[in-house]
N, CA, C and O atoms as a GROMACS GRO file, in nm:
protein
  324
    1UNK      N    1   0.968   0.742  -4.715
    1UNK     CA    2   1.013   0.649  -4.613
    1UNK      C    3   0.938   0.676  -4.484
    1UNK      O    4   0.933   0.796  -4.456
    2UNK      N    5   0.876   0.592  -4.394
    2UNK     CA    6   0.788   0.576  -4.270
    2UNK      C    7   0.974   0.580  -4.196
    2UNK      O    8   1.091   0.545  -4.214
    3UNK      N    9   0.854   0.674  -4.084
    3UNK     CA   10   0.986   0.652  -3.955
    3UNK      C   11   0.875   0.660  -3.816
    3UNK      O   12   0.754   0.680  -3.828
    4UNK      N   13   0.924   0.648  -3.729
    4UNK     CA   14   0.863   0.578  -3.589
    4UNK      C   15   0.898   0.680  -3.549
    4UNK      O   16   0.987   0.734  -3.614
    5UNK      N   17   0.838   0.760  -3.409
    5UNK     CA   18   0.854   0.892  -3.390
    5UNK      C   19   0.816   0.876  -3.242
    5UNK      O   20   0.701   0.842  -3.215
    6UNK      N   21   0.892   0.895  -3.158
    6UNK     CA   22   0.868   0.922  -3.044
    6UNK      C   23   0.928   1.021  -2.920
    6UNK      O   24   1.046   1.016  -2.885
    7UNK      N   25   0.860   1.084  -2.878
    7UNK     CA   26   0.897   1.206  -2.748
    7UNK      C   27   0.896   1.086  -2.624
    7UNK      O   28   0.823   0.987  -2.620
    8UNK      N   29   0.987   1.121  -2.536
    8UNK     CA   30   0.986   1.070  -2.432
    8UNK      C   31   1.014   1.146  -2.284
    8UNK      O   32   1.099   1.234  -2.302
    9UNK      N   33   0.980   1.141  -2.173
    9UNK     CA   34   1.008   1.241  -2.055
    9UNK      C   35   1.066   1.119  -1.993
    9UNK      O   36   1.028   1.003  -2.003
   10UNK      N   37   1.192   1.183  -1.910
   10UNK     CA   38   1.236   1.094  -1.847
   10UNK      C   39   1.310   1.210  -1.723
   10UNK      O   40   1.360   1.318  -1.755
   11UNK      N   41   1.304   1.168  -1.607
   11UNK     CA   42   1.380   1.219  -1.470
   11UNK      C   43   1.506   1.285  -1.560
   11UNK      O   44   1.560   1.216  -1.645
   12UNK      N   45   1.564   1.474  -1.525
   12UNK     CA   46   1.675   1.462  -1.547
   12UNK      C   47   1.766   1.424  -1.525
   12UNK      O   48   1.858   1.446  -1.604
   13UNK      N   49   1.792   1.333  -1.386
   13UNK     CA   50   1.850   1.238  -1.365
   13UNK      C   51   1.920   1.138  -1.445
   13UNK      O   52   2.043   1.128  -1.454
   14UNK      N   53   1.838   1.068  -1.498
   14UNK     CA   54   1.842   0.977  -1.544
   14UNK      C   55   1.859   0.956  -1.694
   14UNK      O   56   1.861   0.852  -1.760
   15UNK      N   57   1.876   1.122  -1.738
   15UNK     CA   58   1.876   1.111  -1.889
   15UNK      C   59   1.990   1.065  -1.971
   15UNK      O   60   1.994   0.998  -2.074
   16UNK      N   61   2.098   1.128  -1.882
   16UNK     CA   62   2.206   1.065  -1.973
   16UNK      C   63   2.224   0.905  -1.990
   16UNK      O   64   2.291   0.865  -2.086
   17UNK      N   65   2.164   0.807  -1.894
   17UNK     CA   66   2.159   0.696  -1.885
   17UNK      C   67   2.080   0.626  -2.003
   17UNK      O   68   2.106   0.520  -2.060
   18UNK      N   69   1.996   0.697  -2.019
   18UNK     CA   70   1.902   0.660  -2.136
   18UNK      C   71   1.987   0.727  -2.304
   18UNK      O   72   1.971   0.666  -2.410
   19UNK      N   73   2.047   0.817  -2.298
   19UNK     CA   74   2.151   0.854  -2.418
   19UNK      C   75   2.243   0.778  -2.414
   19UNK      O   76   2.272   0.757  -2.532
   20UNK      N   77   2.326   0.708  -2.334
   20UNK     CA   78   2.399   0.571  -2.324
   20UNK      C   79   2.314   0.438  -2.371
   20UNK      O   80   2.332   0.376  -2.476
   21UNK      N   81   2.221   0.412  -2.274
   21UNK     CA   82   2.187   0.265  -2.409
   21UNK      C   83   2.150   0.311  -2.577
   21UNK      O   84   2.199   0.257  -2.676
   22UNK      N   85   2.077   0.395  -2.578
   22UNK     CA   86   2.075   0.432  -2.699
   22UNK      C   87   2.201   0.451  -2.844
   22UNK      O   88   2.205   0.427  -2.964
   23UNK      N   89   2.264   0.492  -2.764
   23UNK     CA   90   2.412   0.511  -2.846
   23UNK      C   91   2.485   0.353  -2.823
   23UNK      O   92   2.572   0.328  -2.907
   24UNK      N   93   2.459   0.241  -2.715
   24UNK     CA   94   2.472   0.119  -2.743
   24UNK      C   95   2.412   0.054  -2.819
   24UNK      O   96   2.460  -0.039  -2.885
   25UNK      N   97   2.279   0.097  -2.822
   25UNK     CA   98   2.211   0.020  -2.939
   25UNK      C   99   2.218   0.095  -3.036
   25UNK      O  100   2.109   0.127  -3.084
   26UNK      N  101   2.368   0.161  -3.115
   26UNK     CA  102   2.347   0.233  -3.242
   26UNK      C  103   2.251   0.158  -3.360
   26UNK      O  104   2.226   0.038  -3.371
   27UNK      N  105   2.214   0.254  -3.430
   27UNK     CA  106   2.108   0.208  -3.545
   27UNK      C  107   2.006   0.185  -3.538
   27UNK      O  108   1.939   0.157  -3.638
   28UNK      N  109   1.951   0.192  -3.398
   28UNK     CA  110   1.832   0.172  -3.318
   28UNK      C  111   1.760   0.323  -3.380
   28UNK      O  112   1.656   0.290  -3.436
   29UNK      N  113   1.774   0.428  -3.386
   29UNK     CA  114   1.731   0.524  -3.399
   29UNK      C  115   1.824   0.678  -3.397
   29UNK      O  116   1.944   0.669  -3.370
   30UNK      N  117   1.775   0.790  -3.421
   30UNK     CA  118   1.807   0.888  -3.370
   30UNK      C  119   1.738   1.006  -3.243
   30UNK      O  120   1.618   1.023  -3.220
   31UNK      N  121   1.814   1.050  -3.199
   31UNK     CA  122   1.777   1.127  -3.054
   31UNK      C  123   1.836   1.251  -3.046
   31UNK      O  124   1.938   1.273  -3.112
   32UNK      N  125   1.780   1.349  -2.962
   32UNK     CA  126   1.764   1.444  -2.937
   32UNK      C  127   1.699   1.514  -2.808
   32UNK      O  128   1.596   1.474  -2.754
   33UNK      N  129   1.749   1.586  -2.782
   33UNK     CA  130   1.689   1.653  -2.649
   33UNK      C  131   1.602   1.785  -2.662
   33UNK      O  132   1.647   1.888  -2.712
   34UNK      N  133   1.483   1.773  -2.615
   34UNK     CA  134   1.424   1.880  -2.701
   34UNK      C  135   1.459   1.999  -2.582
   34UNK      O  136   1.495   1.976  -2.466
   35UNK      N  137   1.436   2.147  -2.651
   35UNK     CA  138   1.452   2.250  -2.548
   35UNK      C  139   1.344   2.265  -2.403
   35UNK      O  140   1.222   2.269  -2.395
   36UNK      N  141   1.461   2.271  -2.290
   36UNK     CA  142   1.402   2.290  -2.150
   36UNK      C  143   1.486   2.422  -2.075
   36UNK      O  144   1.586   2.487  -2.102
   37UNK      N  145   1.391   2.420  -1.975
   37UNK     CA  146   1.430   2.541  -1.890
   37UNK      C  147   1.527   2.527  -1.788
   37UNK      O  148   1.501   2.434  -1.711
   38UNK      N  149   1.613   2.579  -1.766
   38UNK     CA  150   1.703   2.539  -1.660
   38UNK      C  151   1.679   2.555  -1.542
   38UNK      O  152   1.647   2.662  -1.491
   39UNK      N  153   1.698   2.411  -1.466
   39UNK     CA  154   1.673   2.370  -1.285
   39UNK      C  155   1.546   2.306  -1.343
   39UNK      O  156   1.469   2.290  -1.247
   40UNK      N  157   1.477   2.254  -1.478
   40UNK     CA  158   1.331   2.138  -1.498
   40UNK      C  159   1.373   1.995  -1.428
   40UNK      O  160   1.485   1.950  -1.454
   41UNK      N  161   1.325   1.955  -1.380
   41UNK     CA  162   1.358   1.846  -1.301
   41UNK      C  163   1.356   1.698  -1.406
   41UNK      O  164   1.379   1.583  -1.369
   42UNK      N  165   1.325   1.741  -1.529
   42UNK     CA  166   1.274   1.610  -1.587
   42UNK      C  167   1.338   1.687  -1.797
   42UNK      O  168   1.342   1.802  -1.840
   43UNK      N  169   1.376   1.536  -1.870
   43UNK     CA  170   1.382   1.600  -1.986
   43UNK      C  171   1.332   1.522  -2.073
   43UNK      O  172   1.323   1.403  -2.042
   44UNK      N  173   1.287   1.565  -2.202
   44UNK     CA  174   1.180   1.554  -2.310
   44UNK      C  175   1.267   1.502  -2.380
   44UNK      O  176   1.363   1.579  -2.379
   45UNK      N  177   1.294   1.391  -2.458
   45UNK     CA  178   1.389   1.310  -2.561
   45UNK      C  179   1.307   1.269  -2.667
   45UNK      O  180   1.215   1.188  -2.659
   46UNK      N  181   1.360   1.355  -2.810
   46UNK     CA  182   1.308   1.319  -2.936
   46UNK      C  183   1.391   1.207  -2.998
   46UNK      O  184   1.512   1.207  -3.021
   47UNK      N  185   1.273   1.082  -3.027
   47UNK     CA  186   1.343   0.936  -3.071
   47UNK      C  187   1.325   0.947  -3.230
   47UNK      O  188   1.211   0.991  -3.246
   48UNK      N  189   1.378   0.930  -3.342
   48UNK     CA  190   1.317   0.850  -3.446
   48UNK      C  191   1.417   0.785  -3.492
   48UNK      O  192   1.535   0.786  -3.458
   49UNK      N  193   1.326   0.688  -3.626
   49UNK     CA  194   1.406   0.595  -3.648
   49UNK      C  195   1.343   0.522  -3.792
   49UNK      O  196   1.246   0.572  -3.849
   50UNK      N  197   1.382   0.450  -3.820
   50UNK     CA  198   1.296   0.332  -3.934
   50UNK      C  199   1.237   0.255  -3.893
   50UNK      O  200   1.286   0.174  -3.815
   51UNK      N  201   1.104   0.248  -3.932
   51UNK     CA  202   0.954   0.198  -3.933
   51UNK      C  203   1.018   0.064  -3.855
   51UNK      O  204   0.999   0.035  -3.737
   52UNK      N  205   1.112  -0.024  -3.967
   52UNK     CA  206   1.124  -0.175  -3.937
   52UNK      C  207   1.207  -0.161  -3.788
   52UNK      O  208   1.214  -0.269  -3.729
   53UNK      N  209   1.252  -0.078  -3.737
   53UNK     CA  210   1.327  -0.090  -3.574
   53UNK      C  211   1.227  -0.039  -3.436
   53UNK      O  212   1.236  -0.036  -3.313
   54UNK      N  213   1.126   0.000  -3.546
   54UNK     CA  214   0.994   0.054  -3.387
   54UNK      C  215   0.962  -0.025  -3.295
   54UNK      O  216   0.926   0.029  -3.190
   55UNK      N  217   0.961  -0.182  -3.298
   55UNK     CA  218   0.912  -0.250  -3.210
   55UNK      C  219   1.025  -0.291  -3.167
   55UNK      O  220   0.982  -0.368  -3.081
   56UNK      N  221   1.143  -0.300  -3.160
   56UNK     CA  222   1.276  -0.339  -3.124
   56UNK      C  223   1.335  -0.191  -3.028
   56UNK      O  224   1.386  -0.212  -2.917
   57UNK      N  225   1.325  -0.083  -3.068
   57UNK     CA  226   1.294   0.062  -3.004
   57UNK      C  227   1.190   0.022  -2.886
   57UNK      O  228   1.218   0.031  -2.767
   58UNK      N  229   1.075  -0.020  -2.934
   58UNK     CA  230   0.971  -0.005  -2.817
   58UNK      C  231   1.040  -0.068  -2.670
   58UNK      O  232   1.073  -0.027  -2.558
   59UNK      N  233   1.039  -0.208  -2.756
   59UNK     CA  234   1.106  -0.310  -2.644
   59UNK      C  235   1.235  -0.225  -2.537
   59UNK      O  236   1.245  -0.237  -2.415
   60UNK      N  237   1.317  -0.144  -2.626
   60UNK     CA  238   1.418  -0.119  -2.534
   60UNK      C  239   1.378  -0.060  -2.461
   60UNK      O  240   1.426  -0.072  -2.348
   61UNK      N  241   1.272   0.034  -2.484
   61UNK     CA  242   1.238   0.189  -2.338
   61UNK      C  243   1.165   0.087  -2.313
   61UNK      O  244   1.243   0.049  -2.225
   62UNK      N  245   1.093   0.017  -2.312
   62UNK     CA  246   1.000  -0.019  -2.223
   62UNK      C  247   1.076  -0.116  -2.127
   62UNK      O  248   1.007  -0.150  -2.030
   63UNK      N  249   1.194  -0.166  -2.131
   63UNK     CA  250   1.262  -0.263  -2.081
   63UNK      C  251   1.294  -0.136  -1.989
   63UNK      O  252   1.226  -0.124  -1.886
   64UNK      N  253   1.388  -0.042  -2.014
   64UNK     CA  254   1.386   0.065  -1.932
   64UNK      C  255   1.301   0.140  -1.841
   64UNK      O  256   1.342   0.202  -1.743
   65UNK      N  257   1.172   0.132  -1.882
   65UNK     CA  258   1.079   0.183  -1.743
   65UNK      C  259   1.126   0.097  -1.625
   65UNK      O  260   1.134   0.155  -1.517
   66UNK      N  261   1.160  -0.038  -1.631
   66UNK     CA  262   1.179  -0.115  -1.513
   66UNK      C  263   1.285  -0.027  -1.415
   66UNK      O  264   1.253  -0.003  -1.298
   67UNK      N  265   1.387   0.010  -1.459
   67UNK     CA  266   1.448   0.101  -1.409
   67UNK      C  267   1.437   0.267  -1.396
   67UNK      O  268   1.536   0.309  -1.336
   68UNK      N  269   1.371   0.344  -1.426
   68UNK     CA  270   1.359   0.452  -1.436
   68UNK      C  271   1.248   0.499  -1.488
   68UNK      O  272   1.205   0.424  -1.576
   69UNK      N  273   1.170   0.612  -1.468
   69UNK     CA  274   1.048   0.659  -1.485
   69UNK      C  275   1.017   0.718  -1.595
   69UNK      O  276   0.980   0.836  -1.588
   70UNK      N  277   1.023   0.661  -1.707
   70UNK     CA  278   0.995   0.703  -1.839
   70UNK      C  279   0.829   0.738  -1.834
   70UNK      O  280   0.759   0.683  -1.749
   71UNK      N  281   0.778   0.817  -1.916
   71UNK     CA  282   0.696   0.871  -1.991
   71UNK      C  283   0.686   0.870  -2.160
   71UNK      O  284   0.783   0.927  -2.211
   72UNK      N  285   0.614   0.832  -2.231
   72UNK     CA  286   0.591   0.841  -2.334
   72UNK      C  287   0.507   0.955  -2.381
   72UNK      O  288   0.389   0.936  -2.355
   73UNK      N  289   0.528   1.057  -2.437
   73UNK     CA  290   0.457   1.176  -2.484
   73UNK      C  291   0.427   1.185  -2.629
   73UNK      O  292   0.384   1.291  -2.674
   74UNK      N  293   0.448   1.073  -2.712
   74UNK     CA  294   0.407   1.064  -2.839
   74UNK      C  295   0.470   0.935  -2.901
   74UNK      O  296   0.575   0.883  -2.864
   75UNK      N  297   0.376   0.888  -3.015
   75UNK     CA  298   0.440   0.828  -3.052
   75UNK      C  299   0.339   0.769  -3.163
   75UNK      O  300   0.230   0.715  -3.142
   76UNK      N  301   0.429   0.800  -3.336
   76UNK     CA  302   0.356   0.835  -3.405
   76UNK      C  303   0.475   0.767  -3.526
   76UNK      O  304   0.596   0.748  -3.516
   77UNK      N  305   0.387   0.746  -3.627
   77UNK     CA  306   0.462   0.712  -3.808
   77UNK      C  307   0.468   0.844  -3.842
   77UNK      O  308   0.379   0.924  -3.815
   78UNK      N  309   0.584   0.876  -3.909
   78UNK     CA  310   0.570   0.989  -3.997
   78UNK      C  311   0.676   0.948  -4.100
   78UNK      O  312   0.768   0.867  -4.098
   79UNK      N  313   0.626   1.040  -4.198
   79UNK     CA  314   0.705   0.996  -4.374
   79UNK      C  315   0.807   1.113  -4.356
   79UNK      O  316   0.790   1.229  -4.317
   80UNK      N  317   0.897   1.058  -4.391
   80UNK     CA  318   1.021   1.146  -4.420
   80UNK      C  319   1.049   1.171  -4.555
   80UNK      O  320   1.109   1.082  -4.614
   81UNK      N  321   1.023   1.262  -4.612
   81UNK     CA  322   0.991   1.298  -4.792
   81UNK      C  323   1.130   1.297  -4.832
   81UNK      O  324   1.160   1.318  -4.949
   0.00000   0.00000   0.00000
């Protein structure tokens, strides 16, 4: 199975805001916070999901940069065996 794979940096600010639409758009994907140092001003969010929801995924963060300073740090197919 292909899955859509993406790291994202976003203001720590602003992260839990971005774990809220996400969990609104359940089925959209899964997430994760990858490990940071405490007082990092900013946090690293592991996305994946199924191949067929990547461009529906894309659309949402990218609808979200309008509001908040996302970063994309990867973003890649990978097979889930």
């Amino acid at each position: 199975m292909q899955l859509f794979h993406f790291i994202i940096r976003v203001p720590k600010e602003h992260s839990s805001f971005i774990y809220f639409q996400m969990e609104a758009c359940e089925g959209l994907g899964f997430y994760s916070t990858l490990e940071f140092i405490p007082g990092q001003s900013f946090r690293d969010i592991d996305i994946k999901g199924p191949i067929e929801f990547k461009e529906e995924t894309l659309d949402l963060l990218n609808g979200l940069k309008k509001s908040t300073k996302l970063e994309f740090l990867k973003d890649e197919v990978i097979i889930d065996s």
